[in-house]
C-alpha positions as a Python dict, from the first residue, in 0.01 Angstrom:
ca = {
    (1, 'X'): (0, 0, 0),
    (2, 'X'): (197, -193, 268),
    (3, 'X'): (164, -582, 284),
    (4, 'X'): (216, -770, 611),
    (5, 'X'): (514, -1051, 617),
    (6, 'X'): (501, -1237, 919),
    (7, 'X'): (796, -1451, 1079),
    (8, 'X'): (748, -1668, 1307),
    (9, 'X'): (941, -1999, 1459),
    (10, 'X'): (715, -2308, 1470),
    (11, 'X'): (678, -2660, 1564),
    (12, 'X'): (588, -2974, 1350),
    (13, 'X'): (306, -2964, 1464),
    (14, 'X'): (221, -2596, 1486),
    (15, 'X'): (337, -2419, 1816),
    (16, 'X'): (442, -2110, 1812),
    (17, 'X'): (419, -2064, 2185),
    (18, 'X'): (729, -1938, 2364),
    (19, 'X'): (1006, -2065, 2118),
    (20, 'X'): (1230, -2165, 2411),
    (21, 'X'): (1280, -2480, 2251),
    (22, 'X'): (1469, -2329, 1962),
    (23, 'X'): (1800, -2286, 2190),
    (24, 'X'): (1861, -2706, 2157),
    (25, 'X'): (1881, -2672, 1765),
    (26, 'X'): (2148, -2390, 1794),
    (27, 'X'): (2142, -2070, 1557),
    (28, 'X'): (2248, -2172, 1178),
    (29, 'X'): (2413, -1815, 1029),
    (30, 'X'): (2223, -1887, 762),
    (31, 'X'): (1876, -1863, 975),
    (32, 'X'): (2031, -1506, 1029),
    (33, 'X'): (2056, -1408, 694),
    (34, 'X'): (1718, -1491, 593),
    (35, 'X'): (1538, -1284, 881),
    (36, 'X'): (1798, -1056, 815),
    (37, 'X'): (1638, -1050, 431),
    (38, 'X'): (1317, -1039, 559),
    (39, 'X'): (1380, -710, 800),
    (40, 'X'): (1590, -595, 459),
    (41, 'X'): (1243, -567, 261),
    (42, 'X'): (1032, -402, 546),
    (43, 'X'): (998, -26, 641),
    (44, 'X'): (781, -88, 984),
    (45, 'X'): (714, -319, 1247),
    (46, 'X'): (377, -429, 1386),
    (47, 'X'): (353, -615, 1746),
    (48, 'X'): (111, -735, 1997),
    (49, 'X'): (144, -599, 2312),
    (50, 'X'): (344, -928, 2473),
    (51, 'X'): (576, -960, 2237),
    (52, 'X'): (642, -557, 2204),
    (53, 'X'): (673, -586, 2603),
    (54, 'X'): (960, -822, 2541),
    (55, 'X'): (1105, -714, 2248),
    (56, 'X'): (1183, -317, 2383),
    (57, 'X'): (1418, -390, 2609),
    (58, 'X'): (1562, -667, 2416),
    (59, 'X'): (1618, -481, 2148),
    (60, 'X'): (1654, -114, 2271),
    (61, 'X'): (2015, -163, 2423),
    (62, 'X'): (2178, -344, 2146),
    (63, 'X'): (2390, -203, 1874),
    (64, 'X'): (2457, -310, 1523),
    (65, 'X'): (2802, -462, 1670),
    (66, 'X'): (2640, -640, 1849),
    (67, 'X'): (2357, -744, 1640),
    (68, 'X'): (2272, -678, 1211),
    (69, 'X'): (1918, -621, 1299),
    (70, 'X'): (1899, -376, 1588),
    (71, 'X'): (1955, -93, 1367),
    (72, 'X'): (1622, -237, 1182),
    (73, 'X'): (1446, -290, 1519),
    (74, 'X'): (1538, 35, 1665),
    (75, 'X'): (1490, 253, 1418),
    (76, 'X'): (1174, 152, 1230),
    (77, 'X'): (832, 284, 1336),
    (78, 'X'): (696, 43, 1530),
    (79, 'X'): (296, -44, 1562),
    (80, 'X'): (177, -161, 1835),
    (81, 'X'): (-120, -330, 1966),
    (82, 'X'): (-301, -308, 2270),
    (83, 'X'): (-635, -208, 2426),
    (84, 'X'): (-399, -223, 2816),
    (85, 'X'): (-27, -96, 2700),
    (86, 'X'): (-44, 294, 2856),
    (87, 'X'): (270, 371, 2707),
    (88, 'X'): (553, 296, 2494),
    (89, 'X'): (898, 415, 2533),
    (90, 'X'): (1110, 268, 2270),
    (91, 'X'): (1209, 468, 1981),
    (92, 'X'): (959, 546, 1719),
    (93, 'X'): (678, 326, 1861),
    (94, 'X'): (287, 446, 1860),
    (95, 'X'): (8, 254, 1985),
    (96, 'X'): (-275, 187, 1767),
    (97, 'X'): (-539, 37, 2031),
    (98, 'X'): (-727, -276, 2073),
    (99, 'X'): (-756, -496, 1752),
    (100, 'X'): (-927, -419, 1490),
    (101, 'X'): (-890, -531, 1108),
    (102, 'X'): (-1022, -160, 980),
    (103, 'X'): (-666, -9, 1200),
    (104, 'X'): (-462, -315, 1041),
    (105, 'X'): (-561, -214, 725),
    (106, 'X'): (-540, 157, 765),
    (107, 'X'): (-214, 119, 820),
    (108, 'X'): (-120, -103, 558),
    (109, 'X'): (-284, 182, 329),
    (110, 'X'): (-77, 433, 522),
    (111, 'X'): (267, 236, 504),
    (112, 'X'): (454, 206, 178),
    (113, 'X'): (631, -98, 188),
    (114, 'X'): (621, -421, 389),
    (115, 'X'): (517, -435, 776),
    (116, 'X'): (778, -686, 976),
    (117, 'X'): (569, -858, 1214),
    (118, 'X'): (800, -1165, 1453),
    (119, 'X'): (570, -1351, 1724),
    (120, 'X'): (287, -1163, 1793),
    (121, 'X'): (50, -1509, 1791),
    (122, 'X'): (-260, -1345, 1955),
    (123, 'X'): (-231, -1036, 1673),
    (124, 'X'): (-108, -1298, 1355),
    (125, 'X'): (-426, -1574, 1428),
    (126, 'X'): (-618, -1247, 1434),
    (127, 'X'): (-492, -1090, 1082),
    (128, 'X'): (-470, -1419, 964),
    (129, 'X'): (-902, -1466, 1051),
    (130, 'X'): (-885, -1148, 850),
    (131, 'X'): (-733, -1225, 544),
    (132, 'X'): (-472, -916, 664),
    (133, 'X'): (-136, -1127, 637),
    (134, 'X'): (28, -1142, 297),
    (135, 'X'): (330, -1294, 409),
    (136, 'X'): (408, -1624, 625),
    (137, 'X'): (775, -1679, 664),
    (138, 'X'): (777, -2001, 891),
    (139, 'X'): (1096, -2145, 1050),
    (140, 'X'): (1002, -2480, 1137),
    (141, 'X'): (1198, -2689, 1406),
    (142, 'X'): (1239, -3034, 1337),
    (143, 'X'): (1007, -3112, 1699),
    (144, 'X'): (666, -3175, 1812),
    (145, 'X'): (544, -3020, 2173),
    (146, 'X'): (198, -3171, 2182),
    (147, 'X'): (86, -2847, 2364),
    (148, 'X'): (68, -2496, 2346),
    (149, 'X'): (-16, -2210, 2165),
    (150, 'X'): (-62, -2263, 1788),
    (151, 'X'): (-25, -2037, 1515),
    (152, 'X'): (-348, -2192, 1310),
    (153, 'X'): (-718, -2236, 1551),
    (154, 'X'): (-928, -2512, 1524),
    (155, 'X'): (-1130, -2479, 1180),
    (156, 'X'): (-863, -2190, 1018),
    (157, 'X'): (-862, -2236, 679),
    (158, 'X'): (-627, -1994, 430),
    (159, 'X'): (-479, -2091, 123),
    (160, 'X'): (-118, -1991, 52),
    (161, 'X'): (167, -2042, -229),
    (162, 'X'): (486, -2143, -160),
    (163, 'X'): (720, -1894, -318),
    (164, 'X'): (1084, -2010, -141),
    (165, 'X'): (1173, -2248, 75),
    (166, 'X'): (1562, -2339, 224),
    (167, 'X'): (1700, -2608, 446),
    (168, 'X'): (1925, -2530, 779),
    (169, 'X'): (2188, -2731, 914),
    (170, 'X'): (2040, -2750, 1248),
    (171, 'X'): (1748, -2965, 1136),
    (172, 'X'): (1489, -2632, 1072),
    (173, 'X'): (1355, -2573, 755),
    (174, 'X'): (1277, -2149, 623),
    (175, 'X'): (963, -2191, 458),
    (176, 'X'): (800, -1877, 260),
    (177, 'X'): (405, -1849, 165),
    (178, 'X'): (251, -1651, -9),
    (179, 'X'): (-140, -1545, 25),
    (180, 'X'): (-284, -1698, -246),
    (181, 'X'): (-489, -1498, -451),
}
């Protein structure tokens, strides 16, 4: 059975939204080698429809010269999300439909291995309501933005474990929960 590690860049005080904001801190190699680590121990990719709308033609073009993770991007089956997404062209990608937890965990039952999922918010605070994410690997950004979209909803309440966590030189911090059982 598949388990659901999700990575996402966040504020101090929870925003998730757009991670623009990450450019000012710069990229620490190190940052790279922990997603890279993360994308290591996963066999598929789930998305929302936004960020899989981004991410295709992102990712699609790029080569492992010119970036360690496309091969990972490009060539895992990717899950997508979406009641309104009519097609999807990049490389092994299937729509699942609208959200629902039964699909989520159908296909964790169906996947062997860990499901990679990076933004996503709509789909995460979703699985998250569910119990359905096993995984939270947070890189948090030494900022506050007062506003926007948050990874956590008014009254969300989930217990995890902290199984790792590592400091950056760019201020950010790598921090790795477990769902506590």
């Amino acid at each position: 059975m598949g388990k659901i590690a999700v990575h996402e860049f966040i504020t101090l005080d929870g925003v998730i939204d757009a991670p623009t904001w990450t450019f000012d801190y710069g990229f620490d190699p190190k940052m790279g080698e922990a997603i890279g680590a993360i994308m290591g121990s996963c066999t598929a990719i789930l998305l929302g429809r936004r960020t899989y709308e981004e991410f295709a033609p992102a990712w699609s073009g790029r080569t492992a010269e010119q970036d360690p993770g496309a091969p990972f991007m490009n060539d895992s089956p990717k899950y997508v999300i979406s009641s309104s997404l009519q097609g999807a062209e990049w490389t092994n990608s299937t729509i699942l439909g609208a959200y629902s937890a039964v699909a989520v965990r159908s296909l964790k039952d169906r996947i062997d291995g860990q499901i990679y999922v990076s933004g996503s918010g709509t789909l995460v605070r979703a699985m998250l309501a569910d119990g359905l994410v096993d995984e939270l690997h947070l890189f948090v950004y030494p900022l506050t933005l007062g506003a926007g979209q948050r990874l956590f909803p008014n009254g969300h309440k989930t217990t995890f474990t902290l199984a790792a966590s590592d400091a950056y030189d760019n201020g950010a911090l790598h921090l790795h929960y477990q769902l506590a059982e």
